[in-house]
C-alpha positions as CSV (number, residue, x, y, z in Angstrom):
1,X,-23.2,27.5,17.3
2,X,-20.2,25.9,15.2
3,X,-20.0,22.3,16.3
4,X,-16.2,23.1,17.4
5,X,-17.3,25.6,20.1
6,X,-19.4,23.5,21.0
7,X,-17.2,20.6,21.2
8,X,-14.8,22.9,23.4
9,X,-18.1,23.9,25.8
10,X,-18.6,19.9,26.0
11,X,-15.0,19.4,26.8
12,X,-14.2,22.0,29.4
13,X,-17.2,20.8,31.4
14,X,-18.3,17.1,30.9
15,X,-15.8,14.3,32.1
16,X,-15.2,12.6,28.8
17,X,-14.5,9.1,30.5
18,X,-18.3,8.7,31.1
19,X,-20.8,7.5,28.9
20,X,-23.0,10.6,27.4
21,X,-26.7,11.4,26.1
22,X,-27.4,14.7,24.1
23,X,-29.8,15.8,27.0
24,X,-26.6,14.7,29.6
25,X,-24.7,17.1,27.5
26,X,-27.0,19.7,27.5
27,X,-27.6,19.8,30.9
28,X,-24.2,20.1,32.0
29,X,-23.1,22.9,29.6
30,X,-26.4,25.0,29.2
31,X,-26.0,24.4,25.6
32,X,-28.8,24.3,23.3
33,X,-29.8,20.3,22.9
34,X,-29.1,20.6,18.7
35,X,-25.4,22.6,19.5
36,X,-24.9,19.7,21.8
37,X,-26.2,16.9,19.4
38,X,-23.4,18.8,17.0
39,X,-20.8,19.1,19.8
40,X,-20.3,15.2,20.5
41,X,-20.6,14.6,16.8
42,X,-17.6,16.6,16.7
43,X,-16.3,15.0,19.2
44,X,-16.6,12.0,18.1
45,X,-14.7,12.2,15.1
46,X,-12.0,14.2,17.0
47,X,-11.5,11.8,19.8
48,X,-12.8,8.4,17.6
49,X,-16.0,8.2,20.0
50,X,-18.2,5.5,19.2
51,X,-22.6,5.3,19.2
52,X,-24.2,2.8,20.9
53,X,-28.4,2.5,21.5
54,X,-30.1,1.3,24.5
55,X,-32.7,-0.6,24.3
56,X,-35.7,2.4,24.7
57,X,-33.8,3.8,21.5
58,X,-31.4,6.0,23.0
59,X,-28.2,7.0,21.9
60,X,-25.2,7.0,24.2
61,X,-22.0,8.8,23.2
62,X,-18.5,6.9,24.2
63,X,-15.3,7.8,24.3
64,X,-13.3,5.1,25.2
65,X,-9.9,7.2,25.6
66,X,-11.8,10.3,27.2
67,X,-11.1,13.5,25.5
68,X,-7.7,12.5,25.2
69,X,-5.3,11.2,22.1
70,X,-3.2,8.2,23.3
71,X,-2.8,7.0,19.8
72,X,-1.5,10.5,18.9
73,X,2.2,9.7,19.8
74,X,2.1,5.8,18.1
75,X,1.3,7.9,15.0
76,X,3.3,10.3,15.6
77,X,6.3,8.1,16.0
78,X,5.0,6.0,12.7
79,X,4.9,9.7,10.7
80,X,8.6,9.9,11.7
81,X,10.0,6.5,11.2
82,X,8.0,6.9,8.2
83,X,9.3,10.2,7.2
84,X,13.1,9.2,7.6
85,X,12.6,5.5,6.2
86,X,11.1,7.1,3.2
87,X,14.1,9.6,3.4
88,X,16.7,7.1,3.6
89,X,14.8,4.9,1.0
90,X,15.2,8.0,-1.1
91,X,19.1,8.9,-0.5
92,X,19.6,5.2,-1.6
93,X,17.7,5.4,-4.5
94,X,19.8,8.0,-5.5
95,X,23.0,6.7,-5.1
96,X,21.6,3.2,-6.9
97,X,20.6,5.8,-9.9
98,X,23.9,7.4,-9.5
99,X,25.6,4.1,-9.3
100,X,23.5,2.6,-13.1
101,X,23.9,5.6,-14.5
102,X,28.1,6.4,-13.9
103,X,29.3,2.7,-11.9
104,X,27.5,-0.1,-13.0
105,X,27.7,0.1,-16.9
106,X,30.9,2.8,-16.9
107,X,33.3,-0.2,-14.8
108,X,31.7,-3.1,-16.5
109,X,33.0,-1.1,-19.8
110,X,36.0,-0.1,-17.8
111,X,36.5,-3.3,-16.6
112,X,36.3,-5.0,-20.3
113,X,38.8,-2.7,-22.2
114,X,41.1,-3.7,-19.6
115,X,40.7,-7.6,-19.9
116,X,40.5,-7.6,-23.8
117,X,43.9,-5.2,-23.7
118,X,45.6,-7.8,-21.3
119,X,44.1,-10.7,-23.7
120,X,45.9,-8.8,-26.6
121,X,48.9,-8.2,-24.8
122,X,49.2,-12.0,-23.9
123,X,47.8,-12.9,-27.6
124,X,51.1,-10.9,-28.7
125,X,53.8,-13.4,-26.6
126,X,54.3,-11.0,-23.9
127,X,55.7,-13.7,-21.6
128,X,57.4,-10.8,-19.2
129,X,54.3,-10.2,-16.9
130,X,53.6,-12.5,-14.0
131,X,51.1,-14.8,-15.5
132,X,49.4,-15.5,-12.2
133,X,48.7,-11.6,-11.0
134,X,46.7,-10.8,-14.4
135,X,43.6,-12.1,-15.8
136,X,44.1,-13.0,-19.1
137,X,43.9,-16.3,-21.3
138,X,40.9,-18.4,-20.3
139,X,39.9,-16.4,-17.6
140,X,39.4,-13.4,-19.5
141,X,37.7,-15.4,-22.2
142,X,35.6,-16.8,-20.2
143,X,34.2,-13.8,-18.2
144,X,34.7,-11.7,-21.7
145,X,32.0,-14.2,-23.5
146,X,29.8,-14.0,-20.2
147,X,29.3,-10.4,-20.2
148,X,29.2,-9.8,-23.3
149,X,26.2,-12.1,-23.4
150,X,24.9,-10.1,-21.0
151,X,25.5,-7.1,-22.6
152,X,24.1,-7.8,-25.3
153,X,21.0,-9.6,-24.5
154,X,20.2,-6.8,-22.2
155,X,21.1,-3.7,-24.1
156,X,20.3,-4.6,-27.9
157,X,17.5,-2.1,-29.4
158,X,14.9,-5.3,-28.7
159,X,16.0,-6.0,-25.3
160,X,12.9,-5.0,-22.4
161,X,16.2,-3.9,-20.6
162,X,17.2,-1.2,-23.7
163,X,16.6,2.6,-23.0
164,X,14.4,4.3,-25.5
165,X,14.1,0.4,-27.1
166,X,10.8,-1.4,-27.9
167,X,10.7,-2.6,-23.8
168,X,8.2,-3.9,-21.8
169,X,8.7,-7.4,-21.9
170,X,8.0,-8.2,-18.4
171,X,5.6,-5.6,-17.2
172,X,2.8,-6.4,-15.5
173,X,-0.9,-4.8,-15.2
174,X,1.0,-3.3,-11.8
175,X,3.2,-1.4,-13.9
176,X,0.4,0.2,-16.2
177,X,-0.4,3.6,-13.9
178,X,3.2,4.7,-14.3
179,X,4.4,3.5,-17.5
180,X,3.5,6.1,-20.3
181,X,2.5,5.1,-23.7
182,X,4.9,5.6,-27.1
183,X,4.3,5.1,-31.1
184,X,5.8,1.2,-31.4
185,X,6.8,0.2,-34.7
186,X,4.0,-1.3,-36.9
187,X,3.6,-4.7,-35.9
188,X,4.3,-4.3,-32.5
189,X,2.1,-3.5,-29.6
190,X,2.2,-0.9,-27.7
191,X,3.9,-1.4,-24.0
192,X,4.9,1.2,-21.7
193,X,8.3,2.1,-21.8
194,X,10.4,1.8,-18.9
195,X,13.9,3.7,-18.4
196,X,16.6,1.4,-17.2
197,X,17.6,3.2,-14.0
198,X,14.0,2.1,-13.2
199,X,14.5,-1.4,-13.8
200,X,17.4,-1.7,-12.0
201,X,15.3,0.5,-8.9
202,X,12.6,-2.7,-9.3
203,X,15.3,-5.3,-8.9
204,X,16.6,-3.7,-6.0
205,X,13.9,-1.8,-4.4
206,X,10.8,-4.0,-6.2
207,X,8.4,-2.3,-7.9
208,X,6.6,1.2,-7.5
209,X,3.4,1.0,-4.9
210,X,0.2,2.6,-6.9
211,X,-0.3,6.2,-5.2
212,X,-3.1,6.0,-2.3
213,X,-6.0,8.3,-2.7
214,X,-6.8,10.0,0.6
215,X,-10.5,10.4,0.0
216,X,-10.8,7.0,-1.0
217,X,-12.6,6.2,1.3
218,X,-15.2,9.4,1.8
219,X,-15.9,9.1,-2.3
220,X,-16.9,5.5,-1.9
221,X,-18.6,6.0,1.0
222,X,-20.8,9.0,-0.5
223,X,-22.1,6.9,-3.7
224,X,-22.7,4.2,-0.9
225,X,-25.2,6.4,0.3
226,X,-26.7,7.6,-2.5
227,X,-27.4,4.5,-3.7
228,X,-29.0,3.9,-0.4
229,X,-31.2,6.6,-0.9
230,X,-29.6,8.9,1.2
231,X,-29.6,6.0,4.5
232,X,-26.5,4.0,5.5
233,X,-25.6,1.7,8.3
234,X,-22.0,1.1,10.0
235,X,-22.3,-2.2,8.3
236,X,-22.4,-0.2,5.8
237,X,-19.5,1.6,5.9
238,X,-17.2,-1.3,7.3
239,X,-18.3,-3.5,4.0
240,X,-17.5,-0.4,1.6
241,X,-14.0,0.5,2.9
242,X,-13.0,-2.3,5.1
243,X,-12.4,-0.5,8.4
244,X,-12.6,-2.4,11.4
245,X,-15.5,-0.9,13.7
246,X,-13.4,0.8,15.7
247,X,-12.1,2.8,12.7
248,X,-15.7,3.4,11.3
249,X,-17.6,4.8,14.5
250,X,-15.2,7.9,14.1
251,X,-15.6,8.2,10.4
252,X,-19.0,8.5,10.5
253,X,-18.6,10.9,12.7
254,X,-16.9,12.7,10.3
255,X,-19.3,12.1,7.7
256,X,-21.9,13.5,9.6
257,X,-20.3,16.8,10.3
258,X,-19.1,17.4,6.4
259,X,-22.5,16.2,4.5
260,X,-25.1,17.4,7.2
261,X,-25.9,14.1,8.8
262,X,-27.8,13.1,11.1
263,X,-28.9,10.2,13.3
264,X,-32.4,7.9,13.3
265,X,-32.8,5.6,16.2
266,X,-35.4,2.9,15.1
267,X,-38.0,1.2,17.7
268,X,-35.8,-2.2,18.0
269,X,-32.7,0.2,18.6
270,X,-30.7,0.4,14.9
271,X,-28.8,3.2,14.0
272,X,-29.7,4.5,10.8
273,X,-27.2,7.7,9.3
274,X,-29.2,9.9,7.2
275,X,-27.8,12.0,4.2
276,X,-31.1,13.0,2.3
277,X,-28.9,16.2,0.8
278,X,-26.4,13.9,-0.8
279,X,-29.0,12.5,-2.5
280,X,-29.9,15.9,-5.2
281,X,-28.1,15.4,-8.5
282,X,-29.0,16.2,-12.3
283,X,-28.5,13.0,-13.6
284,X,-31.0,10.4,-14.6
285,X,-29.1,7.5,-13.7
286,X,-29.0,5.7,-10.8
287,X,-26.3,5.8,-8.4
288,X,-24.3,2.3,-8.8
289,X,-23.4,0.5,-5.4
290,X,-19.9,0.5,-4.9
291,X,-17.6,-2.7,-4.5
292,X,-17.1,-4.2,-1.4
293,X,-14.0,-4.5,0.1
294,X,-13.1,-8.0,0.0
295,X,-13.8,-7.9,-3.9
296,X,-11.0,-4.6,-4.4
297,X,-8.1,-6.5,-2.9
298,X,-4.9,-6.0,-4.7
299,X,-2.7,-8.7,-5.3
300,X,0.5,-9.3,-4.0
301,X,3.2,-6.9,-6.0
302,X,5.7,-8.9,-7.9
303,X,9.3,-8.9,-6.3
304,X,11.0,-6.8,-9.0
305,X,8.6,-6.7,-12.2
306,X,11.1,-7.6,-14.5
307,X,11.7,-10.3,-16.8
308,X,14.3,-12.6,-16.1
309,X,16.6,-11.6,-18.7
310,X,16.6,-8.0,-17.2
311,X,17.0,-9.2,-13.9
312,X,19.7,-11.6,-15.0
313,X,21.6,-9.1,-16.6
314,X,21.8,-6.6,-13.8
315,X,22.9,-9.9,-11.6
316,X,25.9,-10.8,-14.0
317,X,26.7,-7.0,-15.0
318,X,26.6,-6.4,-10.9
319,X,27.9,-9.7,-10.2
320,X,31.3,-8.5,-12.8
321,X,32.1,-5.5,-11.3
322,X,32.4,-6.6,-7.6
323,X,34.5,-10.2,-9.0
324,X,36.8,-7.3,-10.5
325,X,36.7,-4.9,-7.9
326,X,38.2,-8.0,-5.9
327,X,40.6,-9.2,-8.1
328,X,42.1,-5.3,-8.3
329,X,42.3,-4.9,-4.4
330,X,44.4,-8.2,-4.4
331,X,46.8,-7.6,-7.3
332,X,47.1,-3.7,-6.2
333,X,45.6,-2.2,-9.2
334,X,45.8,1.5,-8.8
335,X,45.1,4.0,-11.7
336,X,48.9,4.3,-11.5
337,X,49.4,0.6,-11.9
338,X,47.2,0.7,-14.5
339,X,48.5,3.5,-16.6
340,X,51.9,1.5,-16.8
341,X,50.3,-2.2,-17.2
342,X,50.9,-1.8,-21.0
343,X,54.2,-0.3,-21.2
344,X,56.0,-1.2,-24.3
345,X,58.9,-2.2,-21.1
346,X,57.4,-4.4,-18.5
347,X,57.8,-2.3,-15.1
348,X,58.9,-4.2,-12.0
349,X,55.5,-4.6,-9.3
350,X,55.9,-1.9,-6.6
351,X,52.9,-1.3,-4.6
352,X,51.3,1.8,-5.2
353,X,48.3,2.4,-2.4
354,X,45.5,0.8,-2.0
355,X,43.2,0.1,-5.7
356,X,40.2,2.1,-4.2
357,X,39.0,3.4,-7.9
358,X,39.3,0.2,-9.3
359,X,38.9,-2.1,-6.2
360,X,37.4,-0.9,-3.2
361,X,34.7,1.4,-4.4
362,X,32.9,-1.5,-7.2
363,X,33.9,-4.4,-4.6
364,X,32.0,-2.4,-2.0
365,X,29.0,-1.1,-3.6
366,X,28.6,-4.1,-5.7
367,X,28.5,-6.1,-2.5
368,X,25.7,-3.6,-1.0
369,X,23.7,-3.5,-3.5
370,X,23.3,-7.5,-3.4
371,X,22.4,-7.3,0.1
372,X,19.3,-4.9,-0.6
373,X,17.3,-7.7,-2.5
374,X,18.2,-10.4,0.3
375,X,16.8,-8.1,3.4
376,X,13.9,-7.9,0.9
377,X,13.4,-11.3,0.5
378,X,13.1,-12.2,3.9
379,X,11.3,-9.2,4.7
380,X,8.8,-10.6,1.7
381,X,7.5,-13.2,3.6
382,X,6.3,-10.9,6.5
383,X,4.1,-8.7,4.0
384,X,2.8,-11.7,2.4
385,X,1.7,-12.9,5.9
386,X,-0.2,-9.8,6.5
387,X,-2.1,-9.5,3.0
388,X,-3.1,-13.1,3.7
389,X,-4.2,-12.4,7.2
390,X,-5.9,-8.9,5.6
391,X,-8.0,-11.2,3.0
392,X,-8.8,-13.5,6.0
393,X,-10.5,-10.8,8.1
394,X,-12.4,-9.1,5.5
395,X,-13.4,-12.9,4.5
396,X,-15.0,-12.8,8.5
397,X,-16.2,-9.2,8.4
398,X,-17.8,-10.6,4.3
399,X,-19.5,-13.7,6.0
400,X,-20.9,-12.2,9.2
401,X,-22.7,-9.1,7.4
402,X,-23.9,-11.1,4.8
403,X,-25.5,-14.2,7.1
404,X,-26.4,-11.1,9.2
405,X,-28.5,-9.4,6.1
406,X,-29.9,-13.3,5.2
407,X,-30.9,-13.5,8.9
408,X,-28.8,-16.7,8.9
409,X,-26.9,-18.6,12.2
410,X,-23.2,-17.4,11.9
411,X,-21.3,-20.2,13.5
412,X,-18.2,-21.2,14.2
413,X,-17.8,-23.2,11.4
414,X,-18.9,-20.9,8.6
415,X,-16.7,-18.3,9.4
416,X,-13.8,-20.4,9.9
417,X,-14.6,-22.3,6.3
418,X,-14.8,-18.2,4.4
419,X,-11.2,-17.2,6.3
420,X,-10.1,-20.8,4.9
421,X,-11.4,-20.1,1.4
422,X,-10.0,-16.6,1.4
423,X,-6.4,-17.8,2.7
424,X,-6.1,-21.5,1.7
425,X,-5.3,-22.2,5.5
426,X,-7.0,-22.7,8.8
427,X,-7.1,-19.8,11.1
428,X,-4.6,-19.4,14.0
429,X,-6.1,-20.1,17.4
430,X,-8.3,-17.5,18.5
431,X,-7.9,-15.4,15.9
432,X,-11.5,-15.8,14.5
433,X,-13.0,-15.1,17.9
434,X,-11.6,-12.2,18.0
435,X,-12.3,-11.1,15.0
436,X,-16.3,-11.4,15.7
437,X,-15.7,-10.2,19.0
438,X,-14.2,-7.1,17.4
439,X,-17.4,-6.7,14.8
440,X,-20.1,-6.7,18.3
441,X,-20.7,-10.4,18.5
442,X,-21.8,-12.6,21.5
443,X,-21.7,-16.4,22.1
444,X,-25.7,-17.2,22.5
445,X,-26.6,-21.4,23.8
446,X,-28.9,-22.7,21.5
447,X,-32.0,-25.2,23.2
448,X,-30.1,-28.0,21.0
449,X,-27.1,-26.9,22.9
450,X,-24.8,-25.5,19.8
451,X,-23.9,-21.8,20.1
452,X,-24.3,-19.5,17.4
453,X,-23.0,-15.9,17.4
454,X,-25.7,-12.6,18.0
455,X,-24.6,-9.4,16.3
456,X,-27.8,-7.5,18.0
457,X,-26.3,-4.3,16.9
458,X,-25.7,-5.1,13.4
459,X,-29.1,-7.1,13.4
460,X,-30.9,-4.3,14.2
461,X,-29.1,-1.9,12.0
462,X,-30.1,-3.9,9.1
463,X,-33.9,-4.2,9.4
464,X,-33.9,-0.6,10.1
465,X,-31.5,0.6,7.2
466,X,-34.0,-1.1,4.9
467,X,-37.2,0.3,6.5
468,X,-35.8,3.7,6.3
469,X,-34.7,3.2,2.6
470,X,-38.1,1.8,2.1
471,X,-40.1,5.1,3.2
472,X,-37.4,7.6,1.8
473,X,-39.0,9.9,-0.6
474,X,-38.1,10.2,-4.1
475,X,-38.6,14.0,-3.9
476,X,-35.2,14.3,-2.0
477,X,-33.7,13.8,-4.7
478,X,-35.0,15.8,-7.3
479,X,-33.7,19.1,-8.2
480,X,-37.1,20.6,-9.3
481,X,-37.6,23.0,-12.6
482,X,-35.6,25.0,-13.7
483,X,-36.4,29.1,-13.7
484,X,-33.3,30.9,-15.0
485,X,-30.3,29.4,-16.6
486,X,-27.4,31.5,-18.0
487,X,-27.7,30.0,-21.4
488,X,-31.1,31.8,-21.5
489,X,-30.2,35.0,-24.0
């Protein structure tokens, strides 16, 4: 029987809130004890049931939600928030493209033909015009020489801010995956070249997060276990991907059902998961191990991955636009305005409208876009938190399993001195006793009278992980000769 009809047999009869054996399974279905065996294992990765052994080597199926999804509408409500933040994040985007590509540049250029005309004007004695409504002499000089600083520092053919220039200069190994490679000039090295609507997106928005690899985790996981010969334990798993053990009861689970697992039950009580078909393969080399968890941690992105030319130049060509977007919403400058500013005969001031071309709209979205990398500052400090916090925990779950494996005393004080290595600070109160607490452990008195923390589970997993490695045969995973090939005429 498929382990889903099974799984449904289990469900419609079996109260899912009470702990379950295969032969308790069994007996309350009339299902065969390996369709049942199948049918929990389903479960389990359906309802994220968890394995536990008593101690005359039994296993016991939980389910600590029932056959029930409580989590379902939390994620549910995360898809969606995540769906339409990632929507709005994108709309924005847009309009920040939009705004490079047409505003940002296109006023700054507007903006400057209209101060070095007015300089001109003034240059030529044109005493007429109301000298305090118009921004010419030192002014104009002044913000004239400023941006076209800017300009030029950011836009020349060697500026990292130049499209289609020799850029780069600024970009990190974080930017590598996405930038793609280009002839450079002789003498130059190569660096990945980076469009300028994207660099203005990184000031803004910060950089681009690497793409996430859904079977990340199952590929890892697999050349785990063939370079265990075809054995793994849950400390396993939780030191390849990271998982709390919560997270990796139910994977397993999964494991089991897609690779034809199955469960060993040592003497002491480990939990051995057994995989001897992953183990066949062609090649001649072994199966490497691969990296822990704790040793893959990405660093913290940078805040915009630019240099700071690039980013200064976006500050003072942004920074322009919205000072003249102001000035033209107080002196009234509307396109009709404007069209008459240079009249050969000055015009007396009448107030056309409101100057939203030239005032409100760069004022406006000027001002915005300045606000996007101030909510992202302060919201900085919150994701920093939590990668520091993420490098503390896998610095506990690093420490237990490996005093665990050496069959040392895990204390207190050792774990408490790895989160303090891994995150340059103490713990917060409580936080490391829950994190053990989490992994299986229990406080045990000492005769000295010190305590010391028991991961029986984990323990026991461990001796009999390597015993069953020990006695797997190297037969599993040979292919044996070969007796027709096509190559063969």
């Amino acid at each position: 029987m498929e382990p889903a009809k099974a799984a449904a047999v289990i469900r419609g009869r079996v109260d899912g809130r009470q702990p379950l054996t295969v032969a308790d399974a069994a007996a309350k279905t009339g299902l065969a004890l390996r369709d049942a065996e199948s049918g929990l294992h389903w479960l389990s990765k359906e309802y994220r049931g968890q394995l536990r052994v008593t101690t005359e080597g039994q296993l016991v199926h939980r389910f600590p939600s029932g056959f029930t999804k409580p989590w379902e509408a939390a994620d549910a409500r995360r898809k969606l928030l995540g769906a339409l933040g990632a929507g709005l994040m994108g709309a924005v985007r847009f309009v920040v493209r939009a705004w490079v590509a047409i505003v940002l540049v296109g006023y700054a250029l507007v903006f400057v033909a209209m101060l070095l005309g007015l300089t001109f004007a003034r240059q030529n004695g044109d005493s007429r015009r109301n000298s305090d409504d118009l921004p010419g002499g030192v002014m104009a000089y002044a913000l004239l020489r400023v941006l076209s600083d800017a300009l030029f520092w950011t836009f020349h053919p060697w500026s990292p801010f130049a499209v289609g220039g020799y850029g780069g200069y600024g970009v990190r190994a974080w930017d590598e995956p996405y930038g793609r490679r280009y002839a450079a000039p002789r003498g130059r090295p190569q660096e990945p070249k980076v469009p300028l609507y994207e660099r203005v997106n990184r000031f803004f928005f910060g950089p681009p997060a690497p793409p996430e690899d859904p079977l990340e985790n199952e590929r890892r996981l697999v050349s785990a276990i063939r370079a265990g010969k075809g054995r793994i334990g849950l400390g396993d798993v939780m030191r390849v991907t990271g998982l709390p053990r919560e997270h990796a009861d139910p994977l397993m689970a999964k494991l089991m059902l897609d690779y034809d697992g199955d469960v060993a039950v040592s003497e002491e009580g480990g939990i051995v998961y057994r995989f001897p078909g992953l183990r066949k393969t062609a090649s001649d080399a072994r199966e490497a191990d691969p990296q822990p968890a704790w040793a893959r941690l990405r660093p913290t992105p940078p805040f915009t991955g630019n240099s700071g030319g690039v980013n200064a130049g976006i500050v003072v060509l942004n920074g322009f636009n919205m000072l003249m977007g102001l000035w033209s919403i107080e002196n009234g400058m509307t396109l009709t305005r404007l069209s008459h500013l240079f009249d050969r005969v000055p015009r007396p001031f009448v107030d056309t409208g409101t100057p939203w071309v030239l005032g409100v709209i760069p004022f406006v979205f000027s001002a915005l876009l300045f606000v996007v990398p101030i909510v992202r500052g302060a919201t900085r400090r919150l994701m920093i938190r939590k990668a520091v916090e993420e490098r503390g925990r896998l610095a506990v779950l690093r420490s237990v399993l490996e005093q665990v494996r050496a069959k040392t005393p895990v204390t207190d004080q050792t774990v408490a001195s790895a989160w303090r290595v891994a995150t340059g600070s103490a713990p917060p109160p409580k936080r490391i006793d829950r994190e053990l607490v989490a992994l299986g452990g229990d406080v045990e008195i000492e005769a000295s009278g010190g305590t010391r923390w028991r991961f029986v589970d984990l323990e026991t997993e461990a001796v009999a992980v390597a015993a069953e490695r020990e006695a797997a045969a190297e037969d599993e995973a040979r292919l044996g000769r070969v007796v027709f090939s096509s190559e063969d005429p």
